[in-house]
Residue, then its C-alpha position, 0 to 999 in steps of 0.5 A: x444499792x445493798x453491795x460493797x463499796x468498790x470502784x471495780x464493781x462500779x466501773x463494771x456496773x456503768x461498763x455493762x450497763x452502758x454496753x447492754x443500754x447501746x445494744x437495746x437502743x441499735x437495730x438488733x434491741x428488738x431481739x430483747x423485745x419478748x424478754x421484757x414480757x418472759x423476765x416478769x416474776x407471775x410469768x416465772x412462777x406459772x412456768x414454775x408451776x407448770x414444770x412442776x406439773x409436767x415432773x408429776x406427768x412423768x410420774x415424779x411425786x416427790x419431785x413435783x412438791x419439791x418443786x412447788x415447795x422450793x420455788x415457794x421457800x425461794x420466793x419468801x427468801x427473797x421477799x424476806x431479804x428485801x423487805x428487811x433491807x429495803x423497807x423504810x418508812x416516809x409518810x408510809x412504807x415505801x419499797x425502794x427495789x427488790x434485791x435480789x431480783x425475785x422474777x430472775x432469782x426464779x428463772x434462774x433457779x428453774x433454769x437450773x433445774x431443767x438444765x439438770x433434770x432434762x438436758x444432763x438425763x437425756x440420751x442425746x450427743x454430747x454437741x446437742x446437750x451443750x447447745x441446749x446448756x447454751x440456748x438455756x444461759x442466752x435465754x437467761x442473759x436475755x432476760x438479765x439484759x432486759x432488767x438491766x434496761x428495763x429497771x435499771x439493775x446493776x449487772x452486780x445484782x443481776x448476777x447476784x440473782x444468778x448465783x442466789x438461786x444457784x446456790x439455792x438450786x444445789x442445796x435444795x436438790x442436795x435436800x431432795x437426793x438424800x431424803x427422797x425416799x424418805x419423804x417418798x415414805x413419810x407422806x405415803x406417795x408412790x412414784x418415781x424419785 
């Protein structure tokens, strides 16, 4: 495992994992049971897509390549840092785990988005914009549980995913307010930013 070598993050690793393992092993685990389906990274990538497709309905051009064009720069990132630390050779490649986790990265990063373009713009009460920011961190936490239990991840890595396309969200959105109408110009596209 690719982290820092502390007893605290080792006892949080077995703490969360031992308590989330109990949980999916009891009566209720069954609630984790569609997030062993939704946590795969092709099912990401189409919701991905799909999102995309959705900001180009509403008109959003621009928006809909950033889309596509982050999530796609994201997943090579990930790819990247995973074969360069991962990848040896025994009597061929052998690929010991992805780190981060490219399927929650992604979720997390289109989580983010709908968080911001949706629920933050839309003309709801206040209670019902925080319960939907809300249902959206359940849905993620779902999903992080059921790699916990299902690949047997660290919660350290877990919410190195979290916060890898976090920050990954920011700065490409950053990119996409400053130079919005720019690119808007550059590629001939009408639309909304």
């Amino acid at each position: 495992m690719l982290r820092f070598n502390s007893s605290f993050l080792t006892l949080l690793d077995a703490c969360s994992t031992i308590i989330i393992q109990t949980i999916a092993s009891s009566k209720i685990g069954f609630l984790l049971i569609p997030s062993y389906f939704l946590k795969s990274f092709w099912l990401a990538w189409v919701v991905t897509i799909l999102w995309a497709i959705f900001l180009r309905a509403l008109n959003f051009k621009v928006g809909f390549w950033w889309v596509l064009a982050s999530s796609s720069i994201l997943i090579i990132f990930s790819w990247g840092w995973s074969l360069l630390t991962f990848l040896y050779w025994d009597n061929g490649p052998v690929m010991l785990q992805m780190m981060p986790p490219v399927g929650n990265v992604l979720w997390s990063f289109f989580l983010f988005q709908v968080q911001q373009v949706l629920v933050v713009r839309l003309h709801l009460a206040a209670w019902f914009k925080k319960t939907l920011g809300a249902l959206l961190i359940a849905f993620w936490l779902f999903l992080a549980a059921a790699s916990i239990v299902e690949h047997d991840l660290s919660t350290t890595t877990i919410i190195g995913a979290a916060l890898f396309g976090y920050y990954f969200f920011r700065l490409t959105a950053g990119l996409y307010i400053r130079n919005g109408k720019r690119w808007q110009q550059f590629f001939g596209v009408d639309g909304k930013i």
